[in-house]
N, C-alpha and C positions, 0 to 999 in steps of 0.2 A: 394375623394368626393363620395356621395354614391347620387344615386336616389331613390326618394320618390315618390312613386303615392299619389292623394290628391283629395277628395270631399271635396267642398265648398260651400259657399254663396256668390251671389255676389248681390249689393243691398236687402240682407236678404231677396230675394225671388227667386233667379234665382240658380239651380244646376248646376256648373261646377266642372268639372274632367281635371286633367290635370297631369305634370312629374315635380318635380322640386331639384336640385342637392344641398346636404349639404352636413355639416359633422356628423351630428345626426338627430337626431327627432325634439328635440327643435330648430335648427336653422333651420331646415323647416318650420315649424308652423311660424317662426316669418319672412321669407323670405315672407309666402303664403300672411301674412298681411300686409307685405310691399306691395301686390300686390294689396291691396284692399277688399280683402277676408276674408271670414271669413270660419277659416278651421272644417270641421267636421268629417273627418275620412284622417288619416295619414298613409300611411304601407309604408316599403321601397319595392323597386321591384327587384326581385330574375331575375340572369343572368340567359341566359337562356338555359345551361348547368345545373344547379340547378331545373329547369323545368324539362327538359328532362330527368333526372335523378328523381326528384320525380314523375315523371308520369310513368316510368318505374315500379318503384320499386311499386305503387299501381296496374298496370297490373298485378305485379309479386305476389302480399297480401302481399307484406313486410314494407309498410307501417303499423306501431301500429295502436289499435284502437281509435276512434274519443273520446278524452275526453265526460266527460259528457256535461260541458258545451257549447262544441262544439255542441254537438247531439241537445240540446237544441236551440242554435241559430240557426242550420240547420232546426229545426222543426219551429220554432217559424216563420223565414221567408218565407218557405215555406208555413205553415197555412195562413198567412196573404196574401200571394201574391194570393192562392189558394181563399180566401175567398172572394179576388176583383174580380175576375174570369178571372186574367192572366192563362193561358198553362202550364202545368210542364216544357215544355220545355224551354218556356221563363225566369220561377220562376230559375230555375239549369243556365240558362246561367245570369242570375240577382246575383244571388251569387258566381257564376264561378270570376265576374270583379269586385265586392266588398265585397268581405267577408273576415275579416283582415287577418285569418289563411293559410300560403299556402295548407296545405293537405286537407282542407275544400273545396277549391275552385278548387283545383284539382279531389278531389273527385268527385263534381257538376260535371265537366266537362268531369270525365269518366261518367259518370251516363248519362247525354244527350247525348255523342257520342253514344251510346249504344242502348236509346230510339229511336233516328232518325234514327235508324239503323234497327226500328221495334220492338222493347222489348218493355214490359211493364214496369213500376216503380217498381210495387212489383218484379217481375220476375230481375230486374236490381239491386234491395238494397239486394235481395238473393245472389249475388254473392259475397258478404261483407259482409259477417259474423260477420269480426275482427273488422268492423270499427261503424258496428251499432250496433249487438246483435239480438239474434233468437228473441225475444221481441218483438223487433221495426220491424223486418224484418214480421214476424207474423203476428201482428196487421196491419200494412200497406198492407198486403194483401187481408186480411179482410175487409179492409175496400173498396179497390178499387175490391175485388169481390160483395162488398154491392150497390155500387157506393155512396157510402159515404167518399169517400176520406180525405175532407175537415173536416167531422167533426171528424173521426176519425183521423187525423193532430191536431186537439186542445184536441181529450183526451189524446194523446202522450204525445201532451208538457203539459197538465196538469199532467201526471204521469213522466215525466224526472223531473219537474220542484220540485213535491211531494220528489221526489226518491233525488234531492238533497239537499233540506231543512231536511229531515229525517238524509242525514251525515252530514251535518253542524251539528244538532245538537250535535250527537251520539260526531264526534271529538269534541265538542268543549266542550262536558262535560270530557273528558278524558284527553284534553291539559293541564289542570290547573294538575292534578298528574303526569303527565309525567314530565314536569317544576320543578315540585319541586323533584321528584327522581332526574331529571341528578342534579338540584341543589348542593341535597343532596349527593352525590355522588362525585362530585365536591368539596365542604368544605369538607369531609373527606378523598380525596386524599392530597389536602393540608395540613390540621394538619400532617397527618401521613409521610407525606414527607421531609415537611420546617419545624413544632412544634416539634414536637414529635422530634427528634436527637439533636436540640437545649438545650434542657433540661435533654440528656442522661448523659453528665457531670455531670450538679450539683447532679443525683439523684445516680451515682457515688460515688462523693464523699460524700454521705453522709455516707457511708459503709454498709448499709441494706439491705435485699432483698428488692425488690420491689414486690408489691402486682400485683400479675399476670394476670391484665386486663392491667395495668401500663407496664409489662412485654411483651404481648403480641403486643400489641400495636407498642411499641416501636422497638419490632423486625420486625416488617409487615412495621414500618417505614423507618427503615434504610435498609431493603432486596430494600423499593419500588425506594428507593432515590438513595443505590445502582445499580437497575436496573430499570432504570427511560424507559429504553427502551420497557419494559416490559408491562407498563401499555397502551398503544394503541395498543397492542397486545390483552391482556387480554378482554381487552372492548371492541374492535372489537371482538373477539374468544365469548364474551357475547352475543355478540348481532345477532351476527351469528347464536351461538346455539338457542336463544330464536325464532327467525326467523326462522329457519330449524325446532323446533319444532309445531308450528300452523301453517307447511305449508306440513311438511310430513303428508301422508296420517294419517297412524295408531296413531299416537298420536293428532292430529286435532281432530279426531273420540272419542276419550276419552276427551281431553278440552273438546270438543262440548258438550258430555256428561254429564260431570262433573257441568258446569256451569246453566246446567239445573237444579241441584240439591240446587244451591247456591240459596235463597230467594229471593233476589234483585235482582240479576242478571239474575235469572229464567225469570222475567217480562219484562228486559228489553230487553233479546233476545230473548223473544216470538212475545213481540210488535214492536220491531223493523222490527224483519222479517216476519209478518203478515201484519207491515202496507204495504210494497211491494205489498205482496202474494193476500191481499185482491183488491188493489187498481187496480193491475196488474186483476185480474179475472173479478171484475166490470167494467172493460174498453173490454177487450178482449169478454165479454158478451153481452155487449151493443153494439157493432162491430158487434156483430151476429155469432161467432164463438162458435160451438161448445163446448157443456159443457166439451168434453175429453179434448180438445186440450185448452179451457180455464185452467182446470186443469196444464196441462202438457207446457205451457207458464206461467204459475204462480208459478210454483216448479221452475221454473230455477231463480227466487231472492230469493229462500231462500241461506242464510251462513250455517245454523247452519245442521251438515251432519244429527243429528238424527231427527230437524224435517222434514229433505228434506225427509228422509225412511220413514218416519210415513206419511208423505202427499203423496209420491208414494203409498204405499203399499192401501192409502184412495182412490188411484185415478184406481186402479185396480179393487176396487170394486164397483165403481161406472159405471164402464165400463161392470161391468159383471151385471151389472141393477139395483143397490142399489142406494136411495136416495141419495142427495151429502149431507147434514145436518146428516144423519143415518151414513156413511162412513167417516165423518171428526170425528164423534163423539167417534168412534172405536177407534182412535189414540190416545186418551186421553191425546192429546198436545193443543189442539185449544181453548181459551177460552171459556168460557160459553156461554158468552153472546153474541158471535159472532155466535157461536153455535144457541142459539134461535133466532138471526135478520136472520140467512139462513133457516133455518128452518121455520121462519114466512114468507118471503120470496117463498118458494118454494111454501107452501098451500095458497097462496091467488094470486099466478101468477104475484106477483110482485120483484121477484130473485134481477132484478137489481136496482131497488127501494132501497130496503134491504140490499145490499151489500154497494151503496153509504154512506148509514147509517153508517154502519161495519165500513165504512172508516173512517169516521166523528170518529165516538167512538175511533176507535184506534188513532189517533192523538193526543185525547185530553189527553185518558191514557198513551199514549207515552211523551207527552209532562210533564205531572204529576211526571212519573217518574224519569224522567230526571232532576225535580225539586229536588226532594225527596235525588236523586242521589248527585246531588252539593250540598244541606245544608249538606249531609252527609259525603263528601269525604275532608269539610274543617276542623273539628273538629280530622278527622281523620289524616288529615296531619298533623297538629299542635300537633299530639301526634307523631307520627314519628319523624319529626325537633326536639322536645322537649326529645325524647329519643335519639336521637344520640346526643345531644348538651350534654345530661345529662350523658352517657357515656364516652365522650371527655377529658370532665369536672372532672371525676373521678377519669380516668385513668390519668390526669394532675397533680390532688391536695390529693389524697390520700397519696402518697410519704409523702408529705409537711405534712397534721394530722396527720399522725402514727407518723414522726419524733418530731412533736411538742408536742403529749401527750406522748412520751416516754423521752421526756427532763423533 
């Protein structure tokens, strides 16, 4: 049996908390209503060997960093409990005893042992690099050397909240080709393996050569059928390499390159990693942080390595006293029009006015694109599927024509 911690209802108005023993999650929930209750947050409760060993290892920073959506419901509880005008320290021990994740709540709870200890918050989320990000850590300083705490809490989670709609999109246009390659890949490990040796027989005895897509084929099929061992090697050795390559440096730095070059592709990882770079500088501005260091917190969500050099090399010269609209324009990476809303922006003393704007604009041409992207990448699978079926197809029935118009 395992224990479950559990917030309830009781009389759908009264909050209780309480421990209650199952063998899962569902016969908790249905133990809690046996009791009258109505449950609204279930977690099982970690021994507390498991405690002390996770609270070790985040003393230690070997805990991983906080999911995105984690940072998000950290932020999100946080702003709210901030905006009633609870104590940080109360908000961190509020989350320490209900927050579902254990390293969320452990985290809270180094974060308060640390403040009662005399640190400040920013000075405290600094020591957790791994688990919030220079970003978060940045702008949270900002804002409590503004004494704006609170509001800079809700541009956070409006920018975590941005920054993960922005990848849902991005994956969820890429999932639908990824599906059909392993598909595809899949139906042609098959033919080649089980079709294709099937038919090495009859095309045998017909006494002819076989037409050498027919030949091919069938050799790549009975090698794969013979070394069946082979192919989770191969595929794994695939996917290895494809992965070693977009993650070592020098060849990252040439993709990155490369795809700036591609038409489509050009747009959608400019807008993708503008909409960050923008949303990120608009927030960090209106924070009241400096235009370098807004710069230099804005460079670290770009991906793409050549415009992260082109916005460094923009943010040198901006440092050395040039315009930021005049110095982004040098790079001749940053759209245009993003280009004249900072530019308009800067001569009429409304930057962060203007930059919100920028945001607004890139989302909607983010979003366009991404349209533009999916009617395009369906048309284009269905020529893919449709060539390899038609090669399959070929390399199966050609044997069969040549023997029949040579009868």
């Amino acid at each position: 049996m395992t224990i479950y911690n559990y917030v309830a209802l009781k009389n759908s108005k009264d909050i209780v908390k309480g421990k209650i023993d199952a063998a899962d999650l569902r016969e908790a929930r249905e133990g809690i209503r046996k009791l009258g209750l109505i449950p609204t947050k279930v977690y099982e409760e970690k021994s507390k060997d498991e405690m002390k060993d996770a609270f070790a290892n985040i003393k230690k920073g070997k805990i991983s960093r906080l999911g995105l959506q984690d940072r998000i419901d950290f932020t999100s509880t946080m702003q709210i409990l901030a905006q009633s005008g609870i104590p940080i320290i109360e908000s961190l021990l509020f989350i320490e005893n209900d927050a579902a994740k254990l390293k969320v709540r452990l985290v809270a709870k180094e974060l308060r042992r640390q403040i009662m200890q005399g640190a400040t918050f920013a000075d405290t989320i600094a020591k957790y690099p791994e688990q919030f990000g220079q970003i978060y850590i940045g702008l949270v300083k900002a804002g409590e050397d503004s004494g704006e705490l609170e509001k800079t809490l809700q541009r956070l989670l409006e920018l975590l909240t941005k920054e993960a709609n922005i990848r849902s999109k991005v994956i969820g246009t890429l999932m639908y080709p990824i599906f059909v390659i392993c598909l595809a890949v899949l139906v042609v490990l098959v033919m080649l393996m089980f079709v294709f040796p099937v038919f090495k027989e009859m095309f045998d005895n017909m006494g002819k050569e076989m037409p050498w897509i027919t030949s091919a084929l069938m050799s790549a099929g009975i090698f794969l059928k013979t070394y069946w061992f082979l192919v989770p090697l191969m595929l794994g050795s695939m996917i290895g390499f494809f992965i070693f390559i977009f993650r070592w440096e020098p060849s990252k730095r040439k993709i990155d390159e490369f795809v700036l070059k591609v038409p489509l592709l050009t747009d959608l990882m400019q807008f993708s990693n503008y909409a960050n770079f923008v949303a990120v500088l608009q927030v960090a501005y209106d924070a009241g942080v400096p235009i370098i260091e807004c710069l230099y917190l804005a460079n670290m969500t770009l991906t793409n390595h050549t415009l992260k050099t082109k916005i460094e090399s923009a943010t040198l010269k901006v440092q050395q006293g040039q315009h930021l609209s005049v110095a982004l324009r040098t790079t001749k990476v940053m759209p245009k029009m993003i280009l004249f809303m900072i530019a308009t922006g800067e001569q009429s003393g409304r930057l962060g006015d203007m930059l919100l704007q920028a945001t607004s604009f890139i989302d909607k041409k983010l979003d366009a694109i991404i349209d533009t992207m999916t009617k395009m990448i369906e048309p284009l699978m269905l020529i893919v599927i449709g060539s390899i079926v038609l090669t399959l197809a070929l390399a199966l029935y050609l044997p069969l024509f040549q023997s029949y118009l040579q009868d």
